[in-house]
N, C-alpha and C positions, 0 to 999 in steps of 0.2 A: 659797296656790295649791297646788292638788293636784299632785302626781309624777304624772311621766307615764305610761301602762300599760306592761307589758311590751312589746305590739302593738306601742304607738309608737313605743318604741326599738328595734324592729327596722325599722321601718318608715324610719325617720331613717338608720337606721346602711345599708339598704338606696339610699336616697337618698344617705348620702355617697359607698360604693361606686362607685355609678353617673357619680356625679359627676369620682372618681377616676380610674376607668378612661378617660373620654370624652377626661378633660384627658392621660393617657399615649398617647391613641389621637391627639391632634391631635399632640402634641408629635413623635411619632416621625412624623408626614406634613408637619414642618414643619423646616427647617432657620434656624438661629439667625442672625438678620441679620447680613451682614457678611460671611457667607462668598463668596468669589468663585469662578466656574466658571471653568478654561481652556476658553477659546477653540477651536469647534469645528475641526478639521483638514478639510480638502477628499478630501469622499464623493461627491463628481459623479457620478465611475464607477460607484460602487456602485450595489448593487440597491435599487429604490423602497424596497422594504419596511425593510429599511435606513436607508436616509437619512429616511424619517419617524418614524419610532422613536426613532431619535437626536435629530430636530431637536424631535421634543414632549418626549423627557426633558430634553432641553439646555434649552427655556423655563421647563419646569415647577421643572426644579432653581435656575434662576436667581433665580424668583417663589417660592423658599423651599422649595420640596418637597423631603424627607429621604426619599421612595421615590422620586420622580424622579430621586434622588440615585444613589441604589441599582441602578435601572435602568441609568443611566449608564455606573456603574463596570461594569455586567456587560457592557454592549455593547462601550466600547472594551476592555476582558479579552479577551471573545472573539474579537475581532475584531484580534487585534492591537497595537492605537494602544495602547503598552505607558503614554507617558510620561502620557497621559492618564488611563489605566487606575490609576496611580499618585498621582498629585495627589487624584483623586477617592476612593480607599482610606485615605490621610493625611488628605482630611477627614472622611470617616465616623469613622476612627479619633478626631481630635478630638470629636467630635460624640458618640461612643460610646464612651468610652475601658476600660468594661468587656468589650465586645464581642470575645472571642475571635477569629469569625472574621475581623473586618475585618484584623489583621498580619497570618494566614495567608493572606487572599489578596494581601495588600502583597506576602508574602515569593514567591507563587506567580509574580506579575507582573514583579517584578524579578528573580527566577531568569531568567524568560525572557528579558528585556529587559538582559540582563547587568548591572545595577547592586543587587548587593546589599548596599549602604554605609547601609543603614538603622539596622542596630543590631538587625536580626530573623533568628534561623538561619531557614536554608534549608528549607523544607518538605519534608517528604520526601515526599509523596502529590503532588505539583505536578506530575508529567502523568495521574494518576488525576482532579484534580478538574478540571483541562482539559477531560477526557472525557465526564464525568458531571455537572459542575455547571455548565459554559457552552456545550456544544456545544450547548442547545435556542437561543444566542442566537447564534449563529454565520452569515454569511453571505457567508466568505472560503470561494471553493470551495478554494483550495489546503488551503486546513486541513481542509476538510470531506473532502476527498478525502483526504485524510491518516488523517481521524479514522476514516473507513470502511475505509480498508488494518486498523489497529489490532483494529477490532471481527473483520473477516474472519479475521483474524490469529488470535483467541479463539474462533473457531466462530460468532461472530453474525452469520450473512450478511444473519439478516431486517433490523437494528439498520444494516449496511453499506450494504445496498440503498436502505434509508429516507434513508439520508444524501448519497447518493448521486441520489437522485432529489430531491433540496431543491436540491444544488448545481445541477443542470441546468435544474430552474428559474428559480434566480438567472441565470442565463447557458445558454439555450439554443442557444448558436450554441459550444460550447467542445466541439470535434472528441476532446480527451482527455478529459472527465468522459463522456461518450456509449460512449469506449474502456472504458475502467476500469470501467463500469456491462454491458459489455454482455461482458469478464472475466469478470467478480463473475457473471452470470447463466449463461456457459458449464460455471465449476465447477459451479453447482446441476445443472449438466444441463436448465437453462431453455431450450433451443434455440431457439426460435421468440422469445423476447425476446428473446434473446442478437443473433440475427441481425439483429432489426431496430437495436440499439443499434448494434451493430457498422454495418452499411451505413448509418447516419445518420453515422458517423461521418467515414465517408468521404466519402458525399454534401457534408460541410462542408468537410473536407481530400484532395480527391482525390488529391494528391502526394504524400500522407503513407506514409512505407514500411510503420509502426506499423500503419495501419488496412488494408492491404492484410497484414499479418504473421497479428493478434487473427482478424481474418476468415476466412480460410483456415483458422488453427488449430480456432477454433470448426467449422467446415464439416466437418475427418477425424474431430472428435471427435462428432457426430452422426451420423459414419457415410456422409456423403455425402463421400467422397474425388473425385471427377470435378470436383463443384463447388469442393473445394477445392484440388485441380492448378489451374485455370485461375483461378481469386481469384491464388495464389502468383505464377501463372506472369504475369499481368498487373503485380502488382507488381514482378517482377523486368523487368520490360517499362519500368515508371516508371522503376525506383530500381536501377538497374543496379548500383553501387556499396555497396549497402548487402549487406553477409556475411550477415546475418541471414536476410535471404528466402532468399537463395540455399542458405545452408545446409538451413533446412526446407525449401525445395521441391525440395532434393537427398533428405532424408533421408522425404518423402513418395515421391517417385518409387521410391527405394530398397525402400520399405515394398510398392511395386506392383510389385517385379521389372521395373521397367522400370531397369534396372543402369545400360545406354547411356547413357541422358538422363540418370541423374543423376550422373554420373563425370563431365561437365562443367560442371556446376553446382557441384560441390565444387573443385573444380579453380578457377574462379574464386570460389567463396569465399574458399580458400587464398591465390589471390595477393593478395586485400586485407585477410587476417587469417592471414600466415602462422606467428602465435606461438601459435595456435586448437590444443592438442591433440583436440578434440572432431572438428574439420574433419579431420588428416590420419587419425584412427581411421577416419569416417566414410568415406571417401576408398576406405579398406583395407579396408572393409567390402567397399563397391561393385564394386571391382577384384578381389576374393575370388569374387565373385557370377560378373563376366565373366572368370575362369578366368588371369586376368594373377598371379598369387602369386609371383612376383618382387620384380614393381615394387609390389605388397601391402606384401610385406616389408621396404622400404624405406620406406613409406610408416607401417608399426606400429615400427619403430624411430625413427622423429622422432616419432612420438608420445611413445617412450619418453623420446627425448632432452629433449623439452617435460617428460612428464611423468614420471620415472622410476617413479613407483608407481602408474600405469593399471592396473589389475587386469583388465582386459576387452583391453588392448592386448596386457599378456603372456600371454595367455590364449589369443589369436588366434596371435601370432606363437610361442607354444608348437604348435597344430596345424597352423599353416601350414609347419613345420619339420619334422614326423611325416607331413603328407603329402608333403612334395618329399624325406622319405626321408635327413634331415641328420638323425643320432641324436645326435650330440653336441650340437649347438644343442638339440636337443630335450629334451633329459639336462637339462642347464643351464636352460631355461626351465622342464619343469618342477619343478624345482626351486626357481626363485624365484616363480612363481604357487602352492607352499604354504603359503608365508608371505606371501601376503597373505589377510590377514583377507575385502578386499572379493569376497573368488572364491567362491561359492558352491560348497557341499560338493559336490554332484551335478556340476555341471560340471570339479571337480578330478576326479572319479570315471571321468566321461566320457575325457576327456584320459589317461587313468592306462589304462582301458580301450585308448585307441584307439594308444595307445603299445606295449603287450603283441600290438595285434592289427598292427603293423607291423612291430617287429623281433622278434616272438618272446623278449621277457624283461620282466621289470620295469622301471621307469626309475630 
């Protein structure tokens, strides 16, 4: 019998190849009988997309699939369902026990899930690979919402937005993901998105202080301050009790010279936040405005008392002293607004000035 050509034995050794690869191609789309799946958790609530994703990897992996395996572990990871996430990673792991990644994301899953009694340290990249290698299977808006603070947080508002608009469509009716999306679009200076997120937001939660707050703020920062007095002023209308409106649509009003109105909107902020140094500054501001620098003065000393190192409160109640012509308070204050760092040089300058232009010396 003649040897076979050269040809032939590439030809053969081509066919075994083939043969090779097809059988490592099945093997890894196949998991080893015997292995058993935990039992799916209840996804009722959850979103469709969701709960068929899960429910085809949960059959597929049962009928042997090692990528439906795989799938698996990504969904409950992302999603939470830690203990799930974990059983499914300890079988791959069996299944792959060369596979590196499979204990680093054991170790990522039960970092979070607080059980780290594996026998595997702690990952140190485990809310990096949170971010980047499961948020695309993500369909918990809390996390999503979460995971979109983080990206804003690094400058990616495109990457925030995007995530941000996935969670609203899992759940269009959630008056916060609509808030938080229509934030995210007032910083870009998106107005006209921003707006419309904003008022859907309310349109779902009318009683919401938050969406009567977002809205209004959004409205001075476009410029339109009218529309955004009356947004505040309706909320303070709802949510009478809430410090927060009252204090912005004190410190809007304030911004209008309209002092009056807003010295009683401070004024009740204060009696439901009255540990707020921000509120009695503000308060001192307004009362400075309508020529009361008395009862000012009182009001930037509880600031100080709140906050002994307000650098804007002693700063205030250092000219408020220079103008009612008290040189020794004035002496003593400015003296301790030099050593604060947070006083702008210029405004120490100004003070220093208007100190020399009332009693005639240096301070």
């Amino acid at each position: 019998m003649n040897a076979p050509s050269p040809r032939r034995w590439i030809a053969i050794a081509a066919a075994l190849a083939v043969v090779g690869v097809g059988s490592f191609f099945i093997w890894r789309h196949v998991v080893k009988p015997g292995v058993a799946i935990v039992e799916l958790p209840p996804v009722k609530t959850w979103p469709q997309p969701f709960v068929s994703r899960l429910k085809a990897a949960d059959s597929d992996a049962r009928a042997g699939s090692f990528t439906a395996l795989v799938e698996l572990s990504r969904l409950y990871h992302a999603n939470a369902f830690y203990p799930q996430a974990i059983d499914c990673y300890k079988k791959l792991i069996a299944l792959e026990p060369k596979n590196g990644r499979w204990p680093r994301l054991l170790s990522v899953a039960s970092s979070a899930y607080g059980q780290l009694d594996h026998g595997t340290a702690r990952a140190p990249d485990s809310e990096e690979s949170w971010k980047s290698d499961l948020i695309d299977d993500c369909y918990d808006i809390d996390r999503l919402t979460s995971a979109a603070a983080a990206y804003a947080s690094h400058g990616n508002m495109r990457k925030a937005e995007d995530l941000l608009r996935r969670a609203i469509s899992y759940r269009p009716d959630n008056d916060s993901t609509h808030r938080t999306l229509g934030q995210l679009l007032d910083q870009t200076g998106a107005f006209p998105e921003a707006e419309k997120e904003l008022r859907r937001a309310l349109e779902l939660a009318p009683r919401e202080p938050k969406n009567f707050l977002q809205l209004g703020l959004m409205q001075s920062h476009a410029g339109d301050d009218d529309a955004a007095e009356k947004t505040l002023r309706q909320g303070v209308t709802i949510a009478p009790a809430d410090y927060t409106l009252r204090y912005e649509h004190g410190s809007l009003l304030l911004s209008l010279d309209r002092f009056d109105e807003a010295i009683p909107e401070f004024e009740e902020a204060q009696k439901l936040r009255p540990e707020k140094a921000d509120i009695h500054f503000a308060l001192a501001g307004a009362l400075i405005k309508s020529g009361r620098n008395e009862r000012a003065a009182e009001e930037l000393k509880r600031t100080l008392e709140l906050q002994p190192d307000y650098p804007l409160a002693l700063l205030t109640l250092a000219r408020v002293a220079v103008m009612d012509g008290n040189e020794a308070l004035a002496r003593e204050l400015y003296g301790r607004v030099t050593k604060q760092s947070g006083v702008p040089r210029d405004a120490r300058e100004r003070l220093r000035e208007l100190f020399q232009q009332r009693f005639h010396r240096a301070p």
